[in-house]
C-alpha positions as CSV (number, residue, x, y, z in Angstrom):
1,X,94.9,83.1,77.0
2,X,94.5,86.5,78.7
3,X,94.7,86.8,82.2
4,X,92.1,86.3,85.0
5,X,91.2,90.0,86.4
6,X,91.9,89.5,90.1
7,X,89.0,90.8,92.5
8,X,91.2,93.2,94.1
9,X,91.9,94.9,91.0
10,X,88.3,95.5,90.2
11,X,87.6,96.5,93.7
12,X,90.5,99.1,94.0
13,X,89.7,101.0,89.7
14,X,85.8,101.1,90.7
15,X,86.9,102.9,94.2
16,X,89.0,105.2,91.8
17,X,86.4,105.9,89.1
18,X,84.2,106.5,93.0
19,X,86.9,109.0,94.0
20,X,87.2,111.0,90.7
21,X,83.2,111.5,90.3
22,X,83.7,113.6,94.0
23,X,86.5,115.4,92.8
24,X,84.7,118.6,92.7
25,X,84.4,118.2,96.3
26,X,87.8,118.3,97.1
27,X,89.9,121.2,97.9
28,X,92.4,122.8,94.6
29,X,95.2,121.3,96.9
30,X,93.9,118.0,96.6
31,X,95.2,115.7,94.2
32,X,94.0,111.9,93.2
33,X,96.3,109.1,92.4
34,X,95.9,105.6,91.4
35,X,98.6,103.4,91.7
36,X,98.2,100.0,90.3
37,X,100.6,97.3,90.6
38,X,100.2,93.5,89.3
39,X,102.5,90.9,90.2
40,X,102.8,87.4,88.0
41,X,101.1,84.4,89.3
42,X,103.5,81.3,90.6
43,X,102.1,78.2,90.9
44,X,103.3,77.5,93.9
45,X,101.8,80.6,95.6
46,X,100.2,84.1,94.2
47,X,101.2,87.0,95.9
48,X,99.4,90.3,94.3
49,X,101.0,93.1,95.1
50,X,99.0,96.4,96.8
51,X,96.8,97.8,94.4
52,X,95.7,101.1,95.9
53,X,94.2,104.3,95.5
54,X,95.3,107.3,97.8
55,X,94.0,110.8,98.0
56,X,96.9,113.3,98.7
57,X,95.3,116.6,100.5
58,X,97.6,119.6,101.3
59,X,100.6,117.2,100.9
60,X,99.4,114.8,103.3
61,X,98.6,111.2,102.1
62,X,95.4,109.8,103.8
63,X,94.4,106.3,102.9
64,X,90.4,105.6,102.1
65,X,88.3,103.9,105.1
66,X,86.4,101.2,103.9
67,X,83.4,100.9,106.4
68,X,81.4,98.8,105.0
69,X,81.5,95.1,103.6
70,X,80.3,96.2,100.0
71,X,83.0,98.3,99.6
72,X,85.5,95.4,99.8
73,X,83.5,94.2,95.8
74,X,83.9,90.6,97.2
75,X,82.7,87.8,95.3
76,X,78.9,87.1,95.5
77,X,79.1,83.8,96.3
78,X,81.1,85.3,100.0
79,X,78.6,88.0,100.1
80,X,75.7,86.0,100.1
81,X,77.2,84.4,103.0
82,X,78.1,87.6,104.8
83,X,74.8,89.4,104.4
84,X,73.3,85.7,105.6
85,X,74.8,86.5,109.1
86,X,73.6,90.0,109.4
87,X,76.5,91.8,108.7
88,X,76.9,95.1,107.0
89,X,79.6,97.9,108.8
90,X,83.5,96.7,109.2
91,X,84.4,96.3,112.6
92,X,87.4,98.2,112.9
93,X,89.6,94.8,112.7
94,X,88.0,93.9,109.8
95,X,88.7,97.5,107.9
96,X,92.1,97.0,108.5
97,X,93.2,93.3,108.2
98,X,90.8,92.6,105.6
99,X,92.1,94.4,102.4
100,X,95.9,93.1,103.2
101,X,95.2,89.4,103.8
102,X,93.6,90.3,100.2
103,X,96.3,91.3,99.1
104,X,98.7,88.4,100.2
105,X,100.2,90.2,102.9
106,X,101.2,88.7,106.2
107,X,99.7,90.8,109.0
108,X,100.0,91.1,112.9
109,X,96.5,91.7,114.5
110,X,95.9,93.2,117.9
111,X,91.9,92.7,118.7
112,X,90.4,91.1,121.6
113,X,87.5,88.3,121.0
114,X,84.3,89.4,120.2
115,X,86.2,92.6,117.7
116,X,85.2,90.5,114.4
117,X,88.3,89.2,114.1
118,X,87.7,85.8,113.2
119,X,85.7,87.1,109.6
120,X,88.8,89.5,109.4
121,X,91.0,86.5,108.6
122,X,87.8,84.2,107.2
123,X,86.8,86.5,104.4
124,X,90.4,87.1,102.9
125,X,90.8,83.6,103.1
126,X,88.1,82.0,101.4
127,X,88.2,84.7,99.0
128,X,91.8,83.4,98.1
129,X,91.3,79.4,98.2
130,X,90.5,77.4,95.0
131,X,87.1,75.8,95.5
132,X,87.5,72.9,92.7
133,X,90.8,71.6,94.8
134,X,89.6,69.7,97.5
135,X,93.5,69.5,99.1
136,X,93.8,71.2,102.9
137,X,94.6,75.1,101.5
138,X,94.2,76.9,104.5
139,X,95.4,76.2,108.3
140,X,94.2,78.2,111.3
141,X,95.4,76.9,115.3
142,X,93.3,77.7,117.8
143,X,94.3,77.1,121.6
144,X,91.0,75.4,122.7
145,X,89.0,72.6,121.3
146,X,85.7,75.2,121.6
147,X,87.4,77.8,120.0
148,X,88.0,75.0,116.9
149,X,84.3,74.6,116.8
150,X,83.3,77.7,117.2
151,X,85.7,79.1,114.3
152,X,84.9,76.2,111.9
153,X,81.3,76.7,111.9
154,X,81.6,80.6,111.6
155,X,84.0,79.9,108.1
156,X,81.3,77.4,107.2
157,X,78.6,80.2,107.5
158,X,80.8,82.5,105.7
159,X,81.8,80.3,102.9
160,X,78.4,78.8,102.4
161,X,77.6,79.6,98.8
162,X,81.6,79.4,97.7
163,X,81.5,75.4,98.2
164,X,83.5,75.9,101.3
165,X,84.5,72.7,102.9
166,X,85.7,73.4,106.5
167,X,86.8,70.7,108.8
168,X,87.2,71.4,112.9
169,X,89.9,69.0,114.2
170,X,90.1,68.4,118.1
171,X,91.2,66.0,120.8
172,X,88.4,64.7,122.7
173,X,86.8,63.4,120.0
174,X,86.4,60.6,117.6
175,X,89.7,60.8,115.3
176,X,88.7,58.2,112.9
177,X,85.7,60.6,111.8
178,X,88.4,63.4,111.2
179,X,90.6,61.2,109.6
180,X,87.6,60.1,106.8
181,X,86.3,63.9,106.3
182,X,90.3,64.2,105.4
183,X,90.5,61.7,103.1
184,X,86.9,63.0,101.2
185,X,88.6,66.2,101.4
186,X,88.4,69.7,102.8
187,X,89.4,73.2,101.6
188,X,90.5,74.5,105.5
189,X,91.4,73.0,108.8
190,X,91.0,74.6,112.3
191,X,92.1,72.8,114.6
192,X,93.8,72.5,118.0
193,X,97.8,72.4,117.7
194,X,98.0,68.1,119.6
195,X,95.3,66.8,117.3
196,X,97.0,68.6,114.2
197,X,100.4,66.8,115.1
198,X,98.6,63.6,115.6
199,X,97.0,63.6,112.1
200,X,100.5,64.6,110.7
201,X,102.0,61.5,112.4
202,X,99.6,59.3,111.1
203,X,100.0,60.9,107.4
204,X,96.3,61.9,106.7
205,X,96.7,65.6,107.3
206,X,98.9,66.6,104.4
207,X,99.6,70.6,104.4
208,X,101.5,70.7,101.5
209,X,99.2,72.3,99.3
210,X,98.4,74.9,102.6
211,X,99.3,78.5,101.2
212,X,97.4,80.4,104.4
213,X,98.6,79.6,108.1
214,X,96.5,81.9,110.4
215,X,97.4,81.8,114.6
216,X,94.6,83.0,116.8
217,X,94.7,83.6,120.2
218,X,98.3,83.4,119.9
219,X,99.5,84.8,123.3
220,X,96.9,81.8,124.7
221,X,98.6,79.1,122.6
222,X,101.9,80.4,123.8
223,X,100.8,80.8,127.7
224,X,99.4,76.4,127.6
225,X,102.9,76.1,125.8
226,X,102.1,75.5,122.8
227,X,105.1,77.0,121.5
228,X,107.3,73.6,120.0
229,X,103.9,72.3,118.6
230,X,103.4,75.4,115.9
231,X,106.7,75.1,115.4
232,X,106.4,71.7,114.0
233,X,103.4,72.5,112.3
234,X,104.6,75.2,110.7
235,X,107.8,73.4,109.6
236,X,105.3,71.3,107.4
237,X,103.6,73.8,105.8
238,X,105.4,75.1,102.6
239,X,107.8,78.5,103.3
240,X,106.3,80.6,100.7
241,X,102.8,80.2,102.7
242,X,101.1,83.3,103.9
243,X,100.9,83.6,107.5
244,X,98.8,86.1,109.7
245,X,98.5,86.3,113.7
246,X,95.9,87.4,115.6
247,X,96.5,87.9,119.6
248,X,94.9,89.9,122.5
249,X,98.1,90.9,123.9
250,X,101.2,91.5,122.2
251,X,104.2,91.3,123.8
252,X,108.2,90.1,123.2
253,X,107.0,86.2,123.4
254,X,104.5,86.6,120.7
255,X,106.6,88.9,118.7
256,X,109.7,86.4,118.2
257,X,107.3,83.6,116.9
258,X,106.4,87.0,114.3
259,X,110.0,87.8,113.6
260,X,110.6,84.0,112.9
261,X,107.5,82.8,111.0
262,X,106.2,86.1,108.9
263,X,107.9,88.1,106.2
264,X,106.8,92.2,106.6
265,X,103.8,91.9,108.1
266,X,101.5,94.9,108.4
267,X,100.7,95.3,112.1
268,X,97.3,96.1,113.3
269,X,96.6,97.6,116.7
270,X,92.8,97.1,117.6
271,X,92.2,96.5,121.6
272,X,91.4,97.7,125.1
273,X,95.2,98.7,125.3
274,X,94.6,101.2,122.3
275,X,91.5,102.5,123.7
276,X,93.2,102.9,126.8
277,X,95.4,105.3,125.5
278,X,93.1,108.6,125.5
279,X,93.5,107.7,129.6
280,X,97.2,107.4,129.7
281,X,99.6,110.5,129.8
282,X,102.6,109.0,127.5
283,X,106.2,110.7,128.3
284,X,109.5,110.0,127.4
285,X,112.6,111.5,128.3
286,X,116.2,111.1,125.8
287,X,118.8,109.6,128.4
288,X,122.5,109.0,127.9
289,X,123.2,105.4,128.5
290,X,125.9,105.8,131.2
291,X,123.3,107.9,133.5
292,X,120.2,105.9,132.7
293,X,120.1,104.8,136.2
294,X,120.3,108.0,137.3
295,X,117.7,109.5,134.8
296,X,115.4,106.9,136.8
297,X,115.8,107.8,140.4
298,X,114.9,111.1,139.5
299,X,111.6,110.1,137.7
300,X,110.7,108.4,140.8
301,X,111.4,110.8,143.1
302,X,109.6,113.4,141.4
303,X,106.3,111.8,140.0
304,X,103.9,110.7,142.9
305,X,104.1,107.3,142.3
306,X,101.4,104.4,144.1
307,X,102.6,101.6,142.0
308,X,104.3,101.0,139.5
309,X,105.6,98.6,136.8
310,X,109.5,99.0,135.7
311,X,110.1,96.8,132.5
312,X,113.6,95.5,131.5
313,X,115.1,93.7,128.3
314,X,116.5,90.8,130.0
315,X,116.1,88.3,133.2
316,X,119.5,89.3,134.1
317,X,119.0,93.8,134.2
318,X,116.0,92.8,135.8
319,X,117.5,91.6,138.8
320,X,120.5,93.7,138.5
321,X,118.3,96.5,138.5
322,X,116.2,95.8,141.5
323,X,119.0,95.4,143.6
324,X,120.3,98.5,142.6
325,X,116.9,100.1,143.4
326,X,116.6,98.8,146.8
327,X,119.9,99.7,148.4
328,X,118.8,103.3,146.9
329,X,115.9,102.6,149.7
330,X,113.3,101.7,146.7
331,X,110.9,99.2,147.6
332,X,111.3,97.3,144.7
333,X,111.5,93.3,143.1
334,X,112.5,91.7,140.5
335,X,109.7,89.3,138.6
336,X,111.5,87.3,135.4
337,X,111.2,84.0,133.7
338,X,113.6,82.4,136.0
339,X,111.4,82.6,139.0
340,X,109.7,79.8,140.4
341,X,105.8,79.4,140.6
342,X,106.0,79.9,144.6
343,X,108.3,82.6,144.1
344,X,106.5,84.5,141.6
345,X,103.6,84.3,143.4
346,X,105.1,85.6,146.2
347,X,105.9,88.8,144.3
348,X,102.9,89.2,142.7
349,X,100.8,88.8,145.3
350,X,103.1,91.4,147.1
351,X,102.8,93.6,144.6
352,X,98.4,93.4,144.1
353,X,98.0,93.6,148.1
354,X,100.1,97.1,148.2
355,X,102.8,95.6,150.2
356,X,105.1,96.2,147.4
357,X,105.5,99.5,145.8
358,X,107.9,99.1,142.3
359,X,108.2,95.6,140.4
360,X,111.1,95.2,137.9
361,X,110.0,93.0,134.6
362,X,110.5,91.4,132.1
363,X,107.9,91.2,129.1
364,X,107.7,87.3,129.6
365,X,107.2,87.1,133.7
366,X,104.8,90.1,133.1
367,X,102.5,87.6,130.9
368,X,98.9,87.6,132.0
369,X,99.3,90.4,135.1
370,X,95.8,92.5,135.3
371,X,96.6,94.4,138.5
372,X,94.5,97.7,139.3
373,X,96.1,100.8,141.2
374,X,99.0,100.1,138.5
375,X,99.5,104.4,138.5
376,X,102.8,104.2,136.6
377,X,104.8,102.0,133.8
378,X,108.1,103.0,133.1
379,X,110.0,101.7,129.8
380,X,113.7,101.3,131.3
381,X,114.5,99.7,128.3
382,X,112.5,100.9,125.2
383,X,111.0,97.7,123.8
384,X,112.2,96.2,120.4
385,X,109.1,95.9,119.3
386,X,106.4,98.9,118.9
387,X,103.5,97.0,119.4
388,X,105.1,95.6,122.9
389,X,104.9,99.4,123.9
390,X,101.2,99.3,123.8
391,X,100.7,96.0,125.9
392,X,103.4,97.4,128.6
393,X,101.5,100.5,129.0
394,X,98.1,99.1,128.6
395,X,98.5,97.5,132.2
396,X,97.5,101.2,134.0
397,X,95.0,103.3,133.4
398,X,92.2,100.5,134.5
399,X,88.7,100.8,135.0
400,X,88.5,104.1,133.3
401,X,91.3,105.6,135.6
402,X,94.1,108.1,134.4
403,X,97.7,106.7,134.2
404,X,101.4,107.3,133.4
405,X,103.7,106.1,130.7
406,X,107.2,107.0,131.2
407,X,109.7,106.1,128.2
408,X,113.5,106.1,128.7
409,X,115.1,106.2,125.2
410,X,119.0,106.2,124.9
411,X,120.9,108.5,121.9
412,X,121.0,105.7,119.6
413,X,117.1,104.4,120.1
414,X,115.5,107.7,118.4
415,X,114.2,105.4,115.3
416,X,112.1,102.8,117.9
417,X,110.5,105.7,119.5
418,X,109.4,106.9,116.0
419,X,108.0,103.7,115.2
420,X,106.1,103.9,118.5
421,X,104.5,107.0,117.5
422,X,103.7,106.0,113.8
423,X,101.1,103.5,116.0
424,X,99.2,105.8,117.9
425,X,97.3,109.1,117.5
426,X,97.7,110.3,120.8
427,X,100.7,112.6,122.2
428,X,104.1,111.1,123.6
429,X,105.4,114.2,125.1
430,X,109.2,114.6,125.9
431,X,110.2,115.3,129.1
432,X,113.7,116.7,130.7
C-alpha cells in the first residue's frame, strides 16, 4: 500500500515549482535548490524530517518568508477554520514557529500575548493529530484558569471543520463534568498544571497516547511555582513526545526546564526585547579571565553610567562581586535567589528610587524587574544561553529611550558570543 503524501511535502514541491516559474527574475548568481528529505513513520511517534526549499543568491543562503496563511497549503478542513476568524497575514510568530511544529520539531518561542502565538502552536497541532482517535493527543499548560478557557475555545475555533474535540480543564470548577467529557473522549487538553495532576491521580486523564506537550506562558508557570507540577506531568507523557515552549521572557530558569524536556529545539525570538534592540547600543569587549575584574572598573569608570544592571552566573559571584565593587567605592548590591522577600525588597526598592546606583544579579533574582532609568546592563558573565542575552539586555532602553549593552566575553567564550549574534540583526560592536 503506497504511502500517504504528507502535507508538508506537497506544501514545500508546489513552493519549488512557485520558485522556478520566477527564475528569470533572479540574478545569473542565483541558484535554486530543493532539498527533500522523508523520514519513515513509527507508530509510536512520526517525526518528518525538514523538507525545504532554499534560494542561494551570491553564495548566501536566504530562506523563503511565508507571509501568509495560504502559503502554509494546510488542510481545508483547518483552513476553513482559519479564514472563519478573519485571519489572513502570519504574524511574525506564526511565520516562524509554524512550519517547524509542522515539521515535528521542538521549538523555543519568544512572543509576548497578543503576537498570535497561541495559533502558532494551534495550527501545527491540529494539523498533526488523528481525528478518528478520540484518546488525549495533544497537552498544552497554561498558568491561569482564564488562560485555559481562553486557549481551548480559540483551538476549538480553529479546529472546527477537522472534528476537533478540545477540552479546557481547571480548578474552580465542577471536576465531575471534566471527568465525563474525558471519558467520551477528547483529541487535546489545556489545562491548568493542579487540575491536570488531580485527573492523573484519579486515572481519567491518561496521556499516554499524548505525542504534543506545548508550555505557554512558561516564565508565569515557573514565577506561581509551578515548576515540580510540569515535571510530573511531563514524566507521564511518553519521551518520544514533541514538546514546544512559548514564554514572554526567557531567561536561565526557563531555559533549564528547555535543556531538560526538549531535544534541538529551534529557538524563536519575537518580543519587545527584540524590538528593543534598534534602541540599544550592544558592546562587548574580549577579557582575560584573571583581569575580568579589572576590565570592569574600567567600563565603569569610563561610560557615564545612571544605573545600571551587572549580571553574574551564580548566587555566590554575585555577592562576591558586589563586595568587591563597594570597597572599590562602587555603590553597588547584590540581588540573588538567596535573599529573603524583605531583603529583596529592600534592594529593589533601593535601586527604582535612585538611592542605589549598580545592582549585581543573578538571572533568577532578576525575574520580573521592569525598572526605568536602567541606562546600562553589563554581561559579567556571558550568559549560557543566547536567548538569556536578549531578556538581560531587554531591561534598558524603556519607553523608547536609548541604552547600553556591555558584554564581557573571556578567551575561551568566543563560540557563545557567536551564537548571540546568529540571533539578532543588529551590530554588537567590540570594544578595547
Amino acid at each position: 500500500m503506497p504511502a500517504k503524501e504528507h502535507p508538508l511535502e506537497k506544501r514545500t514541491l508546489n513552493a519549488c515549482r512557485r520558485l522556478s516559474s520566477t527564475e528569470a527574475f533572479l540574478s545569473k548568481e542565483t541558484t535554486i535548490r530543493a532539498r527533500h528529505t522523508n523520514s519513515c513513520l513509527n507508530q509510536s511517534f512520526s517525526r518528518l524530517s525538514e523538507t525545504a526549499c532554499e534560494i542561494f543568491v551570491a553564495g548566501e543562503m536566504k530562506h523563503m518568508q511565508i507571509q501568509y496563511f495560504k502559503d502554509l497549503l494546510l488542510s481545508p478542513e483547518v483552513m476553513k477554520g482559519i479564514e472563519e476568524l478573519g485571519f489572513n497575514d502570519l504574524f511574525p510568530i506564526q511565520a516562524q514557529a509554524i512550519i517547524p511544529l509542522l515539521e515535528g520539531k521542538d521549538v523555543i518561542g519568544q512572543a509576548q500575548t497578543g503576537t498570535g502565538k497561541t495559533a502558532a502552536f494551534g495550527v501545527p497541532m491540529i494539523e498533526r493529530l488523528n481525528m478518528k482517535d478520540n484518546k488525549v493527543q495533544g497537552l498544552i499548560l497554561e498558568p491561569t484558569r482564564e488562560l485555559a478557557v481562553q486557549v481551548a475555545e480559540h483551538m476549538s475555533r480553529i479546529g472546527k471543520y477537522a472534528g476537533l474535540k478540545v477540552l479546557p480543564v481547571y480548578g474552580g470548577a465542577p471536576i465531575q463534568k471534566q471527568i465525563y467529557a474525558l471519558e467520551r473522549g477528547v483529541h487535546i487538553v489545556v489545562g491548568t498544571p493542579g487540575r491536570i495532576i488531580d485527573l492523573l491521580e484519579r486515572r481519567v486523564l491518561n496521556l499516554a497516547s499524548a505525542k504534543i506537550v506545548v508550555l505557554d506562558e512558561a516564565d508565569r508557570m515557573l514565577d506561581m511555582g509551578f515548576i515540580e507540577d510540569i515535571e510530573y506531568i511531563l514524566s507521564n507523557v511518553p519521551k518520544n513526545r514533541q514538546t514546544s515552549l512559548f514564554s514572554a521572557t526567557i531567561d536561565q530558569t526557563v531555559m533549564n526546564v528547555c535543556n531538560r524536556y526538549m531535544r534541538s529545539p529551534e529557538k524563536i525570538l519575537v518580543s519587545k526585547d527584540e524590538i528593543a534592540l534598534t534602541q540599544i547600543n550592544q558592546y562587548y569587549t574580549v577579557v582575560n579571565p584573571h583581569s575580568k575584574f579589572e576590565s570592569l572598573c574600567n567600563i565603569l569608570n569610563v561610560n557615564h553610567i545612571g544605573r545600571a544592571i551587572i549580571f553574574c552566573k551564580t548566587r555566590t559571584e554575585t555577592s562576591i562581586l558586589a563586595d568587591r565593587l563597594r570597597r572599590q567605592g562602587y555603590d553597588a548590591k547584590p540581588l540573588h535567589a538567596g535573599f529573603t522577600q524583605p531583603q529583596r525588597d529592600f534592594v529593589i526598592n533601593s535601586f527604582r528610587n535612585g538611592k542605589l546606583k549598580l545592582l549585581v544579579a543573578t538571572d533568577v533574582a532578576a525575574r520580573g524587574l521592569d525598572i526605568e532609568g536602567i541606562t546600562h546592563i553589563i554581561n559579567y558573565d556571558i550568559p549560557l544561553d543566547a536567548l538569556v542575552y536578549f531578556h538581560r539586555i531587554g531591561r534598558t532602553a524603556r519607553m523608547g529611550r536609548e541604552g547600553t549593552a556591555i558584554t564581557l566575553v573571556g578567551y575561551g567564550e568566543m563560540a557563545e558570543l557567536d551564537q548571540i549574534k546568529s540571533l539578532t540583526k543588529t551590530n554588537i560592536t567590540e570594544i578595547e
